[in-house]
N, C-alpha and C positions, 0 to 999 in steps of 0.2 A: 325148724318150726316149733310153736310152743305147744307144750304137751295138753291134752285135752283141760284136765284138770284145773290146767293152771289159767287155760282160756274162760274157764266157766265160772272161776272166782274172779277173774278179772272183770268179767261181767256186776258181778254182785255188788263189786266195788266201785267201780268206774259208772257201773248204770249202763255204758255202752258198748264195751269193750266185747263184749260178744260177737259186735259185728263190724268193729273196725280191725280187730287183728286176725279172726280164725276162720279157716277153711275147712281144718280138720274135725269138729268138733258133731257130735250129733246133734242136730236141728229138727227145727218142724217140718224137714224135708221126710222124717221116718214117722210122720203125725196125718195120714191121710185126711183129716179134720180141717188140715194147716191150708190144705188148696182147696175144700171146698170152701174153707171163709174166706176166701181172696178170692174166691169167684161169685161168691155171694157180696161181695161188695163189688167186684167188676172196677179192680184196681188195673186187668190189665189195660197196657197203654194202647191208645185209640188210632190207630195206621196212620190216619188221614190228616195226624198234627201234624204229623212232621215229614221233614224231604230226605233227609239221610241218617239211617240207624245202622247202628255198629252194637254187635253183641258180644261179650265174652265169656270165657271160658273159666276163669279165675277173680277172686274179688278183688274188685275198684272203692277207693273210698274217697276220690278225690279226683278231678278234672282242671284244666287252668288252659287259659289261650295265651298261649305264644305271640311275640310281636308278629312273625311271618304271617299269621294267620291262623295258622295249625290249632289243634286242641293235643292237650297231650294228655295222656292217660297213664296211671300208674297201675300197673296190673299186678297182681302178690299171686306168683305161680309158687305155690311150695316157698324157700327158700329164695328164690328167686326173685329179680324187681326187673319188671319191665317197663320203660318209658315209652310208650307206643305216642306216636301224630297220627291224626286225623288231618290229611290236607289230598285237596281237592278229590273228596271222594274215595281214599285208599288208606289205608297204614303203613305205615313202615317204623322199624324201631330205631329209636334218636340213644336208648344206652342202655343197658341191662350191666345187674352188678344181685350181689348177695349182701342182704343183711338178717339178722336174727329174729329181727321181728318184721310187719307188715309197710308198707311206706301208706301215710295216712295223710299227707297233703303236701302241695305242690304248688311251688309260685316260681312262676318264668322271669329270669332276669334281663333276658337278653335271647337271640338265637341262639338256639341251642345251648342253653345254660336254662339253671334252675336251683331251689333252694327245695330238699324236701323235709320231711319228719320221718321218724318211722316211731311205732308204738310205745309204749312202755308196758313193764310188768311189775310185779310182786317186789313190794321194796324197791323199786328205782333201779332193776339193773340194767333196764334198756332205755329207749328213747332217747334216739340221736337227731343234730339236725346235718342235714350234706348236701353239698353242695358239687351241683352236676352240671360239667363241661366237655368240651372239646371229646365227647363218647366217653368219659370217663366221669366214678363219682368218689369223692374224696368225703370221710369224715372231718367236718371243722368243728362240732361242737356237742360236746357230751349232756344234752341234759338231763339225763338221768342221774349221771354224779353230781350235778348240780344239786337237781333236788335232792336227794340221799345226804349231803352235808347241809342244807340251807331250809328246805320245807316251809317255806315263805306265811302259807296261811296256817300253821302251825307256832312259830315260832317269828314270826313280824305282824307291821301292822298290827291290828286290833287281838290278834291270834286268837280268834273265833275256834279253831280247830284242834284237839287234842288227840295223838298219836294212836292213842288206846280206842279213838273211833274206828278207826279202818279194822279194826278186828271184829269184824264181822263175816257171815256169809263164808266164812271158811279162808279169811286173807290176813293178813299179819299185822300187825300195830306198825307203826313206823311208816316212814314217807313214800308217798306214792304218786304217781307222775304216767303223765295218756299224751305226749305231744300229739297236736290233731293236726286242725290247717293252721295255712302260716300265708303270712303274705312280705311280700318283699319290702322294705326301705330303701333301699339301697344296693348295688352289687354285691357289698359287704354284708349288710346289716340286714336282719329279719325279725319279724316278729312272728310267734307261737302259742297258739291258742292251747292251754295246757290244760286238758280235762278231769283228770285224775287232782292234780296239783290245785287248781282250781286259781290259777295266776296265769296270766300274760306277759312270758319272757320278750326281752330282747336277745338275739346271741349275732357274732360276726361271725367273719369267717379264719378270725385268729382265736376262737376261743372262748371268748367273753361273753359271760353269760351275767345278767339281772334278769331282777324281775320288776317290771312296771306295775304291774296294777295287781289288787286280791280279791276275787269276788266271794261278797259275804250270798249266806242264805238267803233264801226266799223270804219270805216272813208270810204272818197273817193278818187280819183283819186289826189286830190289835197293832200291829209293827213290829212283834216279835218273833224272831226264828222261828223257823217250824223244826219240830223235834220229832227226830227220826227213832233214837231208842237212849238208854242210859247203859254206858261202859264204865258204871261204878258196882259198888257192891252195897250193903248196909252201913257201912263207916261214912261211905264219902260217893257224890253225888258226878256222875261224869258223865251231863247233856252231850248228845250228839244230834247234830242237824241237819236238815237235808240239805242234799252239797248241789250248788250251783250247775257245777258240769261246764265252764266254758268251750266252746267247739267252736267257734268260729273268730274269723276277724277278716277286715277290711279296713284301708285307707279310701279317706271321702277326699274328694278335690277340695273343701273347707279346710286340709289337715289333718283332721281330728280321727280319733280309732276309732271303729265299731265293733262289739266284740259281741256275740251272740251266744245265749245258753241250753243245753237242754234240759237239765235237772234230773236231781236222782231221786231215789224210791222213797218214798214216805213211808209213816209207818204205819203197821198190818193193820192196826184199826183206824186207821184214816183211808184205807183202801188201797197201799200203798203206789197208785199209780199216779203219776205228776201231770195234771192236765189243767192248763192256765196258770203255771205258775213260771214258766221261762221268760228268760225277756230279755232285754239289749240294750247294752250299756254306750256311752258317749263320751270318749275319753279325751282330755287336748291332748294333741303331738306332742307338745313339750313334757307330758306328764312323765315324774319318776318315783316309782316306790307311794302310789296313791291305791290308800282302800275304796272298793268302788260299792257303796252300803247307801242302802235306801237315804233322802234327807240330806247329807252330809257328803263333803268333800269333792274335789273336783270334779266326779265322775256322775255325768249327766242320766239317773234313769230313763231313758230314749223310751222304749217303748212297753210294755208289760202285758200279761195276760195270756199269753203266747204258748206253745206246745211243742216242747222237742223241737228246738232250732239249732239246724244241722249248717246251714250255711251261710253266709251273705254276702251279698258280692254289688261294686257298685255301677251301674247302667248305661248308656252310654247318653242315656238323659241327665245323670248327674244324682239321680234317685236310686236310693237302698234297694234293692231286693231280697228278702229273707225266706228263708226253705225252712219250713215246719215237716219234720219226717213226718208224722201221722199225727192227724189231731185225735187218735184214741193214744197219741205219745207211743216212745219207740218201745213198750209195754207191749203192745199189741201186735209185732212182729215175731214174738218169744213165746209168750203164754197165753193161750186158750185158757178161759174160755171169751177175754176180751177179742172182737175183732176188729179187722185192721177198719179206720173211717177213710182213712187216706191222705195223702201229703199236699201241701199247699204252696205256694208261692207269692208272697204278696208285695205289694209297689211302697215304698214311704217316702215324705217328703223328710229329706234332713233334720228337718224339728221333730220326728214322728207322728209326723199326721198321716194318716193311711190314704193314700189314692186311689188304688183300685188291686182287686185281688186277679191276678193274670192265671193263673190254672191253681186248680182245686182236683182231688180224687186223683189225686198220682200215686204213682207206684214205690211207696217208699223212695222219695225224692234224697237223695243226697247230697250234691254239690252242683251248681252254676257257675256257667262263666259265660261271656261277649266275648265273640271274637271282634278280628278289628273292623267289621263291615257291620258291625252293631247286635249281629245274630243271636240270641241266647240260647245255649247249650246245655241240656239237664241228662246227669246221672241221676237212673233210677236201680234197683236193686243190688245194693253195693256190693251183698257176699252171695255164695252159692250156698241155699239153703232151701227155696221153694222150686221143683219140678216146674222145668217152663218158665218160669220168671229169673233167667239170668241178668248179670250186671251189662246194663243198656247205656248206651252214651247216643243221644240224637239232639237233633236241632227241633229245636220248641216254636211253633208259631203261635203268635197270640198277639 
């Protein structure tokens, strides 16, 4: 497991990493302040949604339904990965295996098969993708070495991104890399929503890694970056911006990608907390090595305005569903004296038209999935950090 330290700069860095890789780390669990504002907003979750709830003991950052039916859940005990099903009512474990860092998303290829992620750290030396079958789980694809030789929104594309930004916050200059969710192509093929890196890999399961798309900054009112701080000196000027954060992704029955953002911290006098500025991008299938920036380029702006979007997954209507962790943004799980508004869930139509908002005031919502009887299934409190609000896996009515 990663050592405190190096969990708390991952945070500063990644914007998220606080609560997709560590277990061990001190939290607002030792902040008695931390659960009376979650009960003063009355995020816990309402008995009477839902028909079956599953609680754990160890942090979830990711749910996915299985063709059987099953829900599988990836559990990070320690050192440990557990692939827990959900079917008809019970658990049972489908593979346990060790990796070094956390598994942060999960896409079913088949029974009993699966594509996962697991985290990345400091300089790229983690974050792999693997591939899990027959009770057993194989590494096929190193993306952390990847990014460590290539750093796509650094050194491609438009290269918006200079090395010397990520030295901040107590993290190192050089490439850096958060595999999140992923969703399947293929038996082979996957894609992965790269948080840190702030690009959208492809990788198989011999190896092969690119990268498809780069997401530029946010911008403002004007169209230009929003600027997060300058890692120059008096000589020489070196903007840095605030980083996209991609987290999510989904294939639509049209084809085309949908990739979801959360956004990182702004700076100290803009308030530094990101709220309306994430949003979801529309990528064609066929896209390769495309920057996906406001205006320009293949990469359709879908939807904007949005807060810490953690998930999206698509419906058995045919319609988007996207998971905003907390519309006070995932700020407000970390630091008092913001507190939490609560997580949302809302319907789009393929062109980004909004249909309707299905749940509002969740409990730090983190991943959805349908199973195959149309069901919708929500993780809420991913890691162990608030008394009483452990990581939840239930069925959602709405």
């Amino acid at each position: 497991m990663l050592e405190n330290s190096v969990t708390v700069r991952m945070l500063m860095l990644n914007f998220i990493v606080i609560f997709f890789l560590s277990c061990e780390k001190e939290s607002l669990s030792t902040d008695p302040t931390a659960v009376d504002r979650m009960e003063e907003a009355d995020l816990k979750a309402n008995k009477n949604l839902y028909s079956e709830t599953f609680e754990f003991s160890a942090p979830v950052y990711d749910i996915a339904a299985a063709p059987d039916g099953s829900i599988l859940v990836a559990v990070n005990q320690g050192d440990d990965r557990i692939i827990q099903q959900i079917k008809n009512g019970s658990l049972r474990t489908m593979v346990e295996f060790q990796t070094a860092t956390a598994i942060q998303g999960i896409a079913p290829i088949g029974a009993g098969n699966a594509f996962v992620t697991t985290g990345g750290t400091d300089l790229a030396e983690h974050g792999e993708l693997y591939r899990v079958s027959n009770g057993k789980a194989r590494m096929v694809a190193d993306l952390g070495a990847y990014e460590f030789e290539n750093d796509p929104d650094a050194y491609s594309g438009i290269q918006w991104k200079d090395q010397l930004c990520e030295a901040i916050d107590g993290f190192s200059a050089g490439p850096q890399n958060n595999p999140f969710k992923v969703a399947a192509l293929s038996g082979s093929t996957a894609l992965i929503a790269d948080a840190a890196g702030n690009t959208l890999l492809s990788a198989t399961t011999t190896g092969d890694i690119d990268w498809v798309a780069i997401f530029t900054p946010p911008v403002d009112e004007n169209g230009d970056y929003i600027l997060r701080w300058d890692a120059g000196d008096e000589s020489q000027s070196i903007p840095c911006f605030v980083q996209p954060v991609p987290t999510s992704v989904a294939i639509g029955p049209d084809g085309y990608i949908y990739v979801g953002e959360l956004t990182g911290t702004l700076a100290v006098e803009d308030g530094l907390v990101p709220i309306g500025l994430s949003r979801v991008w529309k990528i064609p299938a066929d896209a390769n090595k495309v920057v996906c920036e406001v205006g320009s380029g293949p990469c359709q702006l879908l939807i904007d305005g949005l807060t810490s979007v953690i998930d999206l997954a698509i419906g058995p209507d045919g319609l988007l569903y996207v998971v905003e962790f907390d519309e006070n943004s995932w700020w407000s799980s970390f630091y008092p004296p913001l507190p939490p508004a609560g997580g949302t869930i809302s319907v789009y139509e393929l062109d980004g038209t909004l249909v309707k908002v299905v749940a509002s005031s969740l409990s730090f919502p983190s991943a959805i999935t349908f199973d195959k009887n149309g069901n919708l299934w929500l993780l809420e409190n991913n890691y162990i950090g608030l008394p009483g609000y452990p990581p939840t896996v239930r069925m959602l009515e709405y």
